[in-house]
VEXMI-136120 format. One record per residue: x, y, z of N, C-alpha, C in turn. Coordinates in steps of 0.001 Angstrom, whole numbers, plus 500000, padded with zeros to 6 digits. Layout:
REM residues N
XYZXYZXYZ/...
***
This chain:
REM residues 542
913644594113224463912199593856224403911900592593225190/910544592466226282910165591686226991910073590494225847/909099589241226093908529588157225750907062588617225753/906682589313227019905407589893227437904877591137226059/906181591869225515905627592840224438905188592223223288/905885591113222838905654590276221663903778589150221699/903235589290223232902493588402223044901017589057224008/899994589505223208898896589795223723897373588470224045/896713588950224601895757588236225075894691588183223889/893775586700223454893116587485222281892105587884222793/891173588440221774889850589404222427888275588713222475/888638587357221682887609587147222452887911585322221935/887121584262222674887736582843222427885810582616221959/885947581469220534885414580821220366884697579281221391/883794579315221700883309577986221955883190576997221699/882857575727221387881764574961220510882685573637221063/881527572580220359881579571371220757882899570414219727/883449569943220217884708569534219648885007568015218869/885758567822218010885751566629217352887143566333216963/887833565071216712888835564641215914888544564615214686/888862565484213415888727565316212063889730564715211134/889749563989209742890561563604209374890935564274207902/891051565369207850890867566122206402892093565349205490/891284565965203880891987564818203089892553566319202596/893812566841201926893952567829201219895378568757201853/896197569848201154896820570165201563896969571787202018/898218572361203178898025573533203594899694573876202615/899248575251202656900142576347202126901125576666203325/902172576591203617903348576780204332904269578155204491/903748579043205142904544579940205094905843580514205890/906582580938205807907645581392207180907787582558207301/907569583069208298907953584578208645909029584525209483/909509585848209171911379586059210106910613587434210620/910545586985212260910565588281212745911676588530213829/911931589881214197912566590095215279912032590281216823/912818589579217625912839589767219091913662589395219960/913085589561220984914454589666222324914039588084222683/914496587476221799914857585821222294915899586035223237/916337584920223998917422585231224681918743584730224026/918201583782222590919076583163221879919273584089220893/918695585173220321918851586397219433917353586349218654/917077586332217714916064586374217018915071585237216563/913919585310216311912748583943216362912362584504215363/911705582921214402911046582724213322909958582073213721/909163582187213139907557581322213324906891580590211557/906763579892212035906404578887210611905239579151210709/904190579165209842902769579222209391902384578268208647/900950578050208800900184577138207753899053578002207379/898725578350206013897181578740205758896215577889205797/894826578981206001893705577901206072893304578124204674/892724576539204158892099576629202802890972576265202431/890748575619201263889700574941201560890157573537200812/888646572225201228889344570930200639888665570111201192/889182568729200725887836567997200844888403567174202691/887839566850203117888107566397204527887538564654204953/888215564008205344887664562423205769887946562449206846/887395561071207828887583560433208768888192558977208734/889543558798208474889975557435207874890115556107209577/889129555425209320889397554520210413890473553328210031/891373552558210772892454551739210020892301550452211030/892188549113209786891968547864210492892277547020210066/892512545422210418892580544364209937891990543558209895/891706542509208634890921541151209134891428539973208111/890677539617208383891078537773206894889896537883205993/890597537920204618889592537754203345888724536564203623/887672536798203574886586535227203187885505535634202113/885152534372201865884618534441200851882739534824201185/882023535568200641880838535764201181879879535272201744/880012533852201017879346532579201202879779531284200840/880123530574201869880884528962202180880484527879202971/880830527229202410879728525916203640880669524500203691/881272524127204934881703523084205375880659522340204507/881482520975204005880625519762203690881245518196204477/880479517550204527881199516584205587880048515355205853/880706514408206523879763513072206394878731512929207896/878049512548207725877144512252208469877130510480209100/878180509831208173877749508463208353879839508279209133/879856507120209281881066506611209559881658505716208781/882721505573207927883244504497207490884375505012206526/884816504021205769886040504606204760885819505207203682/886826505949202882886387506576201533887043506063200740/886263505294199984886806504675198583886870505283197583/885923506833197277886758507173196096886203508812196574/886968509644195696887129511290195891886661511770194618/885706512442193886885082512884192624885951513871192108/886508514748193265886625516750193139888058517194194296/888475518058193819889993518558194419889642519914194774/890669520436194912890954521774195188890439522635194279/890224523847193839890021524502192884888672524112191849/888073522850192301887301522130191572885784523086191587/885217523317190576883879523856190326882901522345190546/882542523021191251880836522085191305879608522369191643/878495522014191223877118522121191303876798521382191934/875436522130192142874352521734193625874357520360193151/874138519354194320873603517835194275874690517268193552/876083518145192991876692516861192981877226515984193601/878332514785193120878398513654193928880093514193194112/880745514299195451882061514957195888882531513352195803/881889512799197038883428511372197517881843510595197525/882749509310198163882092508210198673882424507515199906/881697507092200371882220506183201754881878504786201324/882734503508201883881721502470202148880870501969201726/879641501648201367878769501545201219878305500270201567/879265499315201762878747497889202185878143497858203257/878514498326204147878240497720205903876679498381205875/876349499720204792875204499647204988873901499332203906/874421498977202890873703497906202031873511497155202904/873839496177203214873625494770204580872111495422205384/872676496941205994871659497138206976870410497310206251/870355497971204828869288498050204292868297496522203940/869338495644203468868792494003203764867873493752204621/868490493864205887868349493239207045866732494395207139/866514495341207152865650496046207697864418495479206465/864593495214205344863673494956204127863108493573205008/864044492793205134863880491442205777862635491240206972/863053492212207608862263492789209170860792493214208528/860593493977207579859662494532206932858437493189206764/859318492323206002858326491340205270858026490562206439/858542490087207691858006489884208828856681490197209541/857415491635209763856098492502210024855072492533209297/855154492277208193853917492271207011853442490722207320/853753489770207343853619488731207416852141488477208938/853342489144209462852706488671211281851160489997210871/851302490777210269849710491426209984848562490616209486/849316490201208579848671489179207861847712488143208676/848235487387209473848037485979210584847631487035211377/847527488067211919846728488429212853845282488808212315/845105489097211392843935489634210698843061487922209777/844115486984210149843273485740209362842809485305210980/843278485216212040843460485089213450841887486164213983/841905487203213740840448487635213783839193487437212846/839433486966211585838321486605210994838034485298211601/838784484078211919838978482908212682837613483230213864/838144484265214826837648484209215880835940484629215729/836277485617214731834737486342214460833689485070214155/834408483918213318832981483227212619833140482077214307/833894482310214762833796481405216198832362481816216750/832866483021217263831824484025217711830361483682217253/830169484409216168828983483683215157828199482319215766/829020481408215176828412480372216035828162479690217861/828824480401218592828792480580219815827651481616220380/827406482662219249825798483431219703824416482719219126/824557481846218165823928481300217808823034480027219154/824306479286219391823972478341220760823709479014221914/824040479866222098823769480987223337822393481657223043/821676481804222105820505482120221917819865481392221765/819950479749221507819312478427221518819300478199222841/819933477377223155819982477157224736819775478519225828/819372479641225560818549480541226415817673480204226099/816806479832224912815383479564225254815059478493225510/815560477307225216815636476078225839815421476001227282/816096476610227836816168476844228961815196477387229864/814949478598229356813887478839229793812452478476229913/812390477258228804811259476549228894811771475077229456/813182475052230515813512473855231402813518472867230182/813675472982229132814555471726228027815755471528228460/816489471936229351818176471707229369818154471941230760/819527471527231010819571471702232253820500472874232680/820623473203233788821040474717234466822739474724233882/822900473627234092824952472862233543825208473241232002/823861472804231565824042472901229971824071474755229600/822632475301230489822792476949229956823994477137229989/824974477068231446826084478185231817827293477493231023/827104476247230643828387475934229430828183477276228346/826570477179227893826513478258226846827116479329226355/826869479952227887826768481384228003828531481629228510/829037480729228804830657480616229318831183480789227914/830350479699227246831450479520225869831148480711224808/830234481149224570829639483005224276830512483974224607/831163484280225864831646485161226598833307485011226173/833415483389226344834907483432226103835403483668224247/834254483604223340834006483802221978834303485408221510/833490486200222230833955487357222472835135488517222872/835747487341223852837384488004224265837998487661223244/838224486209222332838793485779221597838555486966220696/838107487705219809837759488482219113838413490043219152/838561490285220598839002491416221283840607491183221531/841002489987221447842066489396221776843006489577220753/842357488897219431842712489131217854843243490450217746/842415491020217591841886492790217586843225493731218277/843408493340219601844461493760219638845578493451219016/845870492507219153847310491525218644847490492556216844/846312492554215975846288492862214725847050494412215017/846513494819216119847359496352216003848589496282216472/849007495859217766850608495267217657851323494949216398/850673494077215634851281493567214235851282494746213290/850296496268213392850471496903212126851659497439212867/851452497839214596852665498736215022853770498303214554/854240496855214540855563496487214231855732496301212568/854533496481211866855199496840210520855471498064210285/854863499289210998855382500506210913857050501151211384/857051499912212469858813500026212797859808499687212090/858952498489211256859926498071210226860047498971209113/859465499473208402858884500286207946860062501969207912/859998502416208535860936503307209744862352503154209427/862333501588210341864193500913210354864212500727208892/863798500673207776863679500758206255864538502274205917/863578502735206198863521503962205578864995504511206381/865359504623207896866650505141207613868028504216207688/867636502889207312869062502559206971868839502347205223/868533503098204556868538503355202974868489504763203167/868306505518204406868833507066203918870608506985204347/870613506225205398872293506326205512872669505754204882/872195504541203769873195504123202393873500505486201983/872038506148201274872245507112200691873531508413201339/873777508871202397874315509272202849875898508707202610/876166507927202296877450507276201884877861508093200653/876812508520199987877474509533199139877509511455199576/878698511943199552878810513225199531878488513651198738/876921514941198588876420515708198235877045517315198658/877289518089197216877464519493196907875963519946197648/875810520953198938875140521476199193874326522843197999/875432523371197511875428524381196892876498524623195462/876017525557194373876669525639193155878370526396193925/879387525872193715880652526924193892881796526421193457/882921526853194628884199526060193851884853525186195366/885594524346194918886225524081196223887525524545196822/887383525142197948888687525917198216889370525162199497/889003523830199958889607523389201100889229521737201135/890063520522201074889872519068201218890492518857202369/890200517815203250890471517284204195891157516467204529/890540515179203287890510513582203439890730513295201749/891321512103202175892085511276201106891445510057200949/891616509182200109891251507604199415891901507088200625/890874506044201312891250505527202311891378505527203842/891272507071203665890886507020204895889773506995205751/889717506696206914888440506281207605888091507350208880/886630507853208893885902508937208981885162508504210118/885293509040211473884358509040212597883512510014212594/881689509649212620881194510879212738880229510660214301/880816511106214834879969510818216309879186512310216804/879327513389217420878992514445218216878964515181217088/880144515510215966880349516336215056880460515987213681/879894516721213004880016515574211621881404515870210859/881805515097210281883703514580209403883402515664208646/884351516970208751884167517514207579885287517172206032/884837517551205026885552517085204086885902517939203194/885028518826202932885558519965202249884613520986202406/885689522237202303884702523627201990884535523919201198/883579524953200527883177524944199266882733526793199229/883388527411198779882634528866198491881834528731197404/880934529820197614879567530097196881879988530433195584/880846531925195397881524532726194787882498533395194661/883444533095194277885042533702194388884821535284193907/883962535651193140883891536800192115883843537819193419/883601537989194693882674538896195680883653538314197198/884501538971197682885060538959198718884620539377199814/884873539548201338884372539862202288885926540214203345/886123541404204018887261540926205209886251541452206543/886486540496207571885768540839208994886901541638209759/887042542620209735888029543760210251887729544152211881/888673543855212376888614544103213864888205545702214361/887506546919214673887897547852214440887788548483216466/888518548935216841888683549223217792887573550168218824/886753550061219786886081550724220394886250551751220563/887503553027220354887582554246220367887220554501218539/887222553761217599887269554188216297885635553891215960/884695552850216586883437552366216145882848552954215414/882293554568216669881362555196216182881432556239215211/880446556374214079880505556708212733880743555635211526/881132554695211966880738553881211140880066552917210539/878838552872210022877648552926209315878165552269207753/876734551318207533876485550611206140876400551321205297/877047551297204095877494551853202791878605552832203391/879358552958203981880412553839204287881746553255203139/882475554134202873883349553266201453884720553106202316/885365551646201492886206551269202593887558550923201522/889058551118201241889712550539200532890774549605201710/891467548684200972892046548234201538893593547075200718/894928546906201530895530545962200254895884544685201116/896408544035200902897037542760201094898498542509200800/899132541882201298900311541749201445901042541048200212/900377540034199623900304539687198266900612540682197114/899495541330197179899649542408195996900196543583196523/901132544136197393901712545912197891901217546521197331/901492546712195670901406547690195365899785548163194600/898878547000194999897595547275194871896913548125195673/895814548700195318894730549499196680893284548304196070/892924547614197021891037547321196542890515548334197070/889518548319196286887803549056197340887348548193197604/886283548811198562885194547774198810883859548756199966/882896548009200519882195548855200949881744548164202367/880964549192203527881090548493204728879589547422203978/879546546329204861878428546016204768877476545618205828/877944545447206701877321545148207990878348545586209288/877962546105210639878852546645211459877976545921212554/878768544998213414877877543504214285878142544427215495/877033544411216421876703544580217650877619544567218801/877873543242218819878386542384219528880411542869219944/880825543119221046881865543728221356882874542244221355/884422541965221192885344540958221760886354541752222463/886518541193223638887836542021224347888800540800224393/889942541351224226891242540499223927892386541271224966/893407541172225461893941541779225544893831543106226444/892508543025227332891878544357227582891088545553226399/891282544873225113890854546398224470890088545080223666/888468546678223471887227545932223189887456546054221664/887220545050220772886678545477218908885536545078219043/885180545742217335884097545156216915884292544585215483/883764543304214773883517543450213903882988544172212823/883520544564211799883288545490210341883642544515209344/882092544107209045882373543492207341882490544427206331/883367544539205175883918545218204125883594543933202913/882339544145201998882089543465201162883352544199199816/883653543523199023884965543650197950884427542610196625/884216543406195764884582542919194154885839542422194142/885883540746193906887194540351193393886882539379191557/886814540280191025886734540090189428887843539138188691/888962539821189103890080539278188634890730537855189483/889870537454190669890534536370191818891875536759192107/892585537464192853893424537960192762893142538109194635/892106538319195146891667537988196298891410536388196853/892398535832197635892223534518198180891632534364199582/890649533634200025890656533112201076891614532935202082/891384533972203749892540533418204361893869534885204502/893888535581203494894842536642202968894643537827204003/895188538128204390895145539369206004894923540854204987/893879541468205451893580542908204425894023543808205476/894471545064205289894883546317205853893970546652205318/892969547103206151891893547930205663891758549562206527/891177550403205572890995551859205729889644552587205286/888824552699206411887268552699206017886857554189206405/886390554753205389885907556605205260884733556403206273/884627557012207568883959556585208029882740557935208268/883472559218207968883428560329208202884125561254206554/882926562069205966883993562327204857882666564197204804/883594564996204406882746566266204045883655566962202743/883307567649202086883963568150200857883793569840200632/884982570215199990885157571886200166884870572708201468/885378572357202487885279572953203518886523573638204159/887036574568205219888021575173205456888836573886206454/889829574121206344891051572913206492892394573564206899/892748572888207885894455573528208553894960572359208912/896602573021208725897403571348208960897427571347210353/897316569612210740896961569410212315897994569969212836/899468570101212423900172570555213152899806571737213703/899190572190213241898879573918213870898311574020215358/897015572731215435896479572166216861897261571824217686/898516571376217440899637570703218361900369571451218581/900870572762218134902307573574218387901614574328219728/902786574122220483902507574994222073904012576031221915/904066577320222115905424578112221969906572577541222621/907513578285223149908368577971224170908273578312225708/908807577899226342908129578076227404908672579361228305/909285580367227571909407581609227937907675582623227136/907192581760226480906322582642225596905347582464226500/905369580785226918904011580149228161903946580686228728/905161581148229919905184581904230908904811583094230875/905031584124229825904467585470229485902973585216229252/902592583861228390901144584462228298900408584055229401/900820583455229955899876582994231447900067584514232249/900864585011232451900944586206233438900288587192232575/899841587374231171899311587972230617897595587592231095/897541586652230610896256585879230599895279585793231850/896590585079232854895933585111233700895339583659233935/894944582735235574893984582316236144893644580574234991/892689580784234254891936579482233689892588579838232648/892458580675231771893068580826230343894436580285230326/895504581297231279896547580459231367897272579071231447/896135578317232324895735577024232195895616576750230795/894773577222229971894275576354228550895364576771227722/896239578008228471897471578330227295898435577132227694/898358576915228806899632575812229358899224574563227943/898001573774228516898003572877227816897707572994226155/897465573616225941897587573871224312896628572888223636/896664572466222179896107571264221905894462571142221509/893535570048221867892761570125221750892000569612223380/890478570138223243889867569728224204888040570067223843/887908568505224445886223568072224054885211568865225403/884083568913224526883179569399225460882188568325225185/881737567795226608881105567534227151879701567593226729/878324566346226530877241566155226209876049567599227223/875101568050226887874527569387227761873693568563228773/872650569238229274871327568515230449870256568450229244/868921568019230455868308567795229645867573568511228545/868374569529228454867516570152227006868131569699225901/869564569314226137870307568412225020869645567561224582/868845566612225153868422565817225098866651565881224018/866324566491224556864855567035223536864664568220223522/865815569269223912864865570512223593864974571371222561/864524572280222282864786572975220857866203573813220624/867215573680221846868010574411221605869479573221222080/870706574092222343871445572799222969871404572791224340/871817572050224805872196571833226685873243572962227101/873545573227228500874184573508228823875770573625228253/876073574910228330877884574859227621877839574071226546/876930574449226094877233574405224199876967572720224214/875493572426224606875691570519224675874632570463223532/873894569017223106873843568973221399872671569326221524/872262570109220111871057570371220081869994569219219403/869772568761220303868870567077219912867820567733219333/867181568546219956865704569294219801866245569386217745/867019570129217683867274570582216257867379569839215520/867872568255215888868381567481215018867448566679214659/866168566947215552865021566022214953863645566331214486/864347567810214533863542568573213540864091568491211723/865414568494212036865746568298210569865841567106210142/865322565690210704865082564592210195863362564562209741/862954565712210442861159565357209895860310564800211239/861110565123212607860153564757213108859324565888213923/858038566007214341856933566906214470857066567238216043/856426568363216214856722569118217820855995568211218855/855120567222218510854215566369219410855224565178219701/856113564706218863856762563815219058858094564260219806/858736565535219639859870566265220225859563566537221955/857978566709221929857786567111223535857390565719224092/857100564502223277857481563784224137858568563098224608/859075562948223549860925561993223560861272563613224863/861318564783224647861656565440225617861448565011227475/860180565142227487858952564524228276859995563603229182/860271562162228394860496561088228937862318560871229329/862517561984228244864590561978228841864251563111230279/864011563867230588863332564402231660863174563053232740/862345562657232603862257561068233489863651560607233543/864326559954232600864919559183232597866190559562233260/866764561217233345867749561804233836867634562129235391/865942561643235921865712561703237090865796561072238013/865347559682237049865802558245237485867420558037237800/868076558227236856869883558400237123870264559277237964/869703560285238124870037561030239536869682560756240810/868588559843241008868122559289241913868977558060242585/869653557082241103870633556097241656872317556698241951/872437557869241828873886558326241713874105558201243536/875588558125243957875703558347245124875126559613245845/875400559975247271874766560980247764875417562422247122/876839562301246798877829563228246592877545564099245456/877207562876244764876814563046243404875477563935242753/874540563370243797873081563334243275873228564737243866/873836565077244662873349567049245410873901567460244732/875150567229243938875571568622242916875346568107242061/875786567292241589875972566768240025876774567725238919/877690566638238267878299567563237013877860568617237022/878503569744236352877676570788235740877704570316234183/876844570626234017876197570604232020875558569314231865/875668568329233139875089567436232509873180566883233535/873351567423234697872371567409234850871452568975235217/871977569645234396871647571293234745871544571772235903/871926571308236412871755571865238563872521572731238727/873861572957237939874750574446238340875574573895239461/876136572455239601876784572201240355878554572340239695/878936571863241084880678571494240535881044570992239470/882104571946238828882850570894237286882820569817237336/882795569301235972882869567433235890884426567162236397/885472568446236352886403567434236857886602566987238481/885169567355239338885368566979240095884882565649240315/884301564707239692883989563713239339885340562763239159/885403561616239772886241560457239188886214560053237831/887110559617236649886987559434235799885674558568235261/886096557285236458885362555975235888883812556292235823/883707557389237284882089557759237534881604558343236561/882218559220235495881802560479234736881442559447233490/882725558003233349882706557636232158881190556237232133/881316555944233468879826555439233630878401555922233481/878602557221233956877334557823233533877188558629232433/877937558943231600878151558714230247877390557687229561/877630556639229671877730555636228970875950555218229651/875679555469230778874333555136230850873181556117230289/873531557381230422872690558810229477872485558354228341/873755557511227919873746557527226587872932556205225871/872565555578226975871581553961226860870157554690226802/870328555491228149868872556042227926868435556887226957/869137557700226206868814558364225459868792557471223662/869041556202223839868917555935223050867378555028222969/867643554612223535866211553577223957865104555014224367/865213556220224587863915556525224041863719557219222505/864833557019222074864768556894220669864389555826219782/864340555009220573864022553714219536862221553341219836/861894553996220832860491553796221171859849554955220158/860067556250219993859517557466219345860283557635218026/860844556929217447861463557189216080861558555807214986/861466555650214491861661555139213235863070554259213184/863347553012212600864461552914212119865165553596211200/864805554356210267865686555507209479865611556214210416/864504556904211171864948558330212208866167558463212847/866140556967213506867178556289214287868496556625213867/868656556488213008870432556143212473870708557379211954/869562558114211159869965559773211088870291560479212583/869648559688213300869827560791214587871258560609215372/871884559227215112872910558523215764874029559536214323/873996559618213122874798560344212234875223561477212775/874246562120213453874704563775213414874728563483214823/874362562739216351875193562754217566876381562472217394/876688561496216554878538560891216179878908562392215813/878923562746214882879556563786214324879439565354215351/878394565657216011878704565781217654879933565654218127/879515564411218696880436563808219418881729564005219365/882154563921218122883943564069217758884530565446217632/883455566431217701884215567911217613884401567953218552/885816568840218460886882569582219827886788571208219082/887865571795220684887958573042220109889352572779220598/890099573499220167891723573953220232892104575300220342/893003575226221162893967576194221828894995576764220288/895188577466219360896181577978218521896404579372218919/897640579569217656898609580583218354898424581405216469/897936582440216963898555583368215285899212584633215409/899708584656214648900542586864214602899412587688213823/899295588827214443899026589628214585899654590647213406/899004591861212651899595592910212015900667593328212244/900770593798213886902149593933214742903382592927214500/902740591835214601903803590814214759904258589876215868/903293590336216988902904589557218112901873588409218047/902433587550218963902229586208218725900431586814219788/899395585736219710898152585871220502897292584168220135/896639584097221489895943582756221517894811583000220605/894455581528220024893088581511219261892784580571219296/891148580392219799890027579577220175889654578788218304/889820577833218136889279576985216931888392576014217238/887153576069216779886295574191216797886275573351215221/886878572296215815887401571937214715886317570246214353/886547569612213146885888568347213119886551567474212447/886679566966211374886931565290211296888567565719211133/889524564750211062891186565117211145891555563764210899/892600563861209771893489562396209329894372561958209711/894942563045210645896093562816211141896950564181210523/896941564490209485897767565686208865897063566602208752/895600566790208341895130568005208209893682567835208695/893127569012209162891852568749210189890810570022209328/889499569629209813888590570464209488888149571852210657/888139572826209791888258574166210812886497574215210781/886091574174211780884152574480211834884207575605212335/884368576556213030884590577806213339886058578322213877/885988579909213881887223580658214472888331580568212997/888023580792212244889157580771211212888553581297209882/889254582109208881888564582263207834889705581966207074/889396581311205809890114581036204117891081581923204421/892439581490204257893795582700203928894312582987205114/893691582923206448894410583759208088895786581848207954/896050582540208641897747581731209161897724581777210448/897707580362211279898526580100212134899628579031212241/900393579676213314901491579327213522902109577574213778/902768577005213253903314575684213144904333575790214584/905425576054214187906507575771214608907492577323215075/907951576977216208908660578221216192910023577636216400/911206578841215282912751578463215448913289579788215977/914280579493216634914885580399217304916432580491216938/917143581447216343918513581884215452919465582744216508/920556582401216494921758582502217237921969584214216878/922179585162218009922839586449217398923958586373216840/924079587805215780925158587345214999926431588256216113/927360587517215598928430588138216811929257589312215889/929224590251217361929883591732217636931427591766216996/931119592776215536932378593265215162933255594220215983/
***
């Protein structure tokens, strides 16, 4: 018997848009012994059933426990510390008193500025007795200046005598204006004093370390005696958490793992301390903001954690494992089943069976993603091209209305016109197929980086006209079900037949843990495919 009799073509292959799933749950293992013309004597084929079960998406990360809320405390002033209130482990409340610095060098300054004060008060004083002075000058200088004008004018005096008058009038007047100013100089410089008061008695005050906040202390610096520069940065002296009861780890999580993971997603995780512990905890915030290290981008994932028992320290490295992706009672096969490719006498038969492209997808086996559609993916009521997402659908089942669908439609229309307009010349006349609907050349004729750039820009634009026509809840429902999109694959498997011949089968599959994956189409409860194939020695000729 051929290889070719044992292995038919199947009759028809499933489509659909493809994902990495992480199912939680187990498969049923079966083995069948069949016969054939191995060239080694007879072949077995291992099986897995499909079942049903609950399925996750486990993302895996690290970070350092901190505490939720903590606050450096530290001096503001410069000098030595003569005494320390509080230690390590120490509970304290708001406004209490931690350490001390010094305090002499600026007692003195507070002196010296009180000193300056009563000056300034002083010199107000004499300027304001200095204008009443001048005023009753005045007084009597308009008095003679209005005598001797009429004197004068009836030639009683002489021309020498008026302009003494009217000289000594005039200069009566500046004197007055003269005062007048000087009195405001004198309040200005009691207000400086005043000032230089006020902050060399806030930097006494500052000699004492103040508890910003109620907590405990989990970090000291400085000791009795020693002496504290605070120039550019202020001396810190101790940290202080808010609450030990409520943990936090900032978990690095890798740019291929990001997306799908979303606030309130449930997260466990242990520490090296405790092995044989598991914590929970939950996401609580997932930061924007990318770090590349090394070439490979993270992101921060805060994982807020109940620590009841303190058993969680500051500082402590968490292995964390965050559900990022989770569905329940659904059909489920062990991943191995996605990964087994036959032998390569079986390859060779089914490609000459097959034929052309299929043979191709029999070669590589495995899984393989499809590709985002054109622009009807984008707003129209159905999906894009070669099975691309049905956006139109997905924002109908968030609640949003056909006036708002034809426009977000409307404007990704624009926006895919605009990107075709900046693409090179090569580009812009065919373009992908599926992604700008033109019916041009496969994407694999595209360079990686080009395909993965304009990717990544569709995917700006299509978000930003989501954020103009939707809602912040719309928003993140709509980003839920593109993620979950996004991650389905379909796979290449292998099952037997009634006969007993091996045949290809088309699966779209979704979230996968690594051991067992979620079957979304091409499979029903109870069918078996194939794991592993062994191949058994003939038995030798009596």
């Amino acid at each position: 018997m051929d290889w070719k009799q044992i292995i038919r073509s199947p009759r028809s292959a499933i489509f659909g848009l493809g994902a990495v799933a992480v199912t939680i749950g187990a498969a049923v293992l079966v083995t069948n012994s069949l016969k054939g013309a191995s060239p080694s004597g007879q072949v077995s084929f291992e099986t897995a059933k499909v079942d049903r079960g609950d399925v996750a998406r486990i993302v895996t990360a690290s970070g350092a426990v901190q505490p939720l809320d903590k606050v450096d405390v530290g001096s503001e002033v410069s000098g030595k510390i003569t005494e320390l209130f509080v230690d390590f482990n120490a509970r304290v409340r708001k406004n209490q008193v931690l350490a001390q610095i010094d305090p002499q060098t600026f007692r003195t300054a507070v002196e010296s500025a009180r000193a300056r004060l009563l000056q300034s008060e002083a010199a107000v004083a004499t300027a304001r007795t200095s204008i009443e002075r001048s005023k009753v000058k005045l007084d009597v200088m308009e008095k003679t200046y209005n005598r001797q004008k009429a004197l004068f004018a009836e030639q009683a005096i002489s021309q020498a005598a008026w302009e003494q008058a009217e000289s000594d009038y005039a200069f009566a007047k500046l004197d007055v204006e003269n005062n007048e100013v000087a009195l405001q100089s004198a309040k200005a410089g009691l207000a400086q004093s005043r000032a230089s008061l006020d902050e060399a008695e806030f930097r006494l005050s500052r000699t004492k370390i103040i508890s910003p906040i109620d907590g405990v202390v989990i970090n000291r610096e400085v000791n009795v005696g020693q002496t504290v520069q605070s120039s550019m940065n202020v001396a810190k002296f101790f940290t202080i958490a808010n609450d030990l009861s409520q943990m936090q780890i900032e978990a690095a999580v890798v740019e291929s793992d990001i997306g799908g993971i979303d606030e309130g997603d449930r997260a466990s995780f242990t520490v090296d301390a405790f092995p044989g512990e598991t914590f929970q905890g939950v996401v609580r915030q997932v930061r924007p903001r990318g770090e590349e290290r090394a070439n490979v981008v993270t992101y921060t994932v805060v994982v807020s954690a109940p620590n009841p028992t303190g058993k969680l320290m500051p500082g402590m490295t968490a292995n964390v494992e965050i559900t990022a992706d989770r569905v329940e009672n659904v059909l489920r096969v062990a991943t191995d089943v996605t990964r087994y490719n036959p032998p390569k006498e079986i390859l060779a038969a089914l490609e000459a069976a097959e034929g052309g492209n299929d043979g191709a997808s029999a070669r590589r086996g495995g899984q393989e993603g499809v590709g985002p559609g054109g622009p009807r993916g984008f707003g129209g009521s159905g999906g894009g091209r070669r099975g691309g997402p049905p956006t139109g659908e997905w924002l109908k089942e968030i609640g949003v209305d056909d006036a708002r669908i034809e426009k977000i439609n409307a404007e990704m229309r624009t926006e895919m016109q605009k990107m075709q307009a900046s693409m090179p010349r090569r580009e812009a006349q065919s373009g992908p197929a599926g992604l700008t609907g033109g019916g041009g050349p496969p994407a694999a004729l595209f360079q990686q980086a080009d395909m993965q750039a304009f990717r990544q820009k569709m995917m700006a634009s299509q978000d930003a006209v989501m954020r103009r026509n939707l809602s912040e809840e719309e928003f993140n429902e709509f980003k839920k079900r593109r993620s979950s999109q996004q991650s389905q694959k379909r796979a290449a498997v292998y099952v037997l037949d009634a006969e007993g011949q091996l045949k290809r089968q088309m699966l779209v599959l979704g979230i996968s843990d690594g051991t067992f994956t979620e079957v979304l189409r091409g499979a029903e409860e109870g069918q078996e495919f194939v794991i592993r194939t062994k191949a058994e020695d003939k038995p030798a000729a009596k």
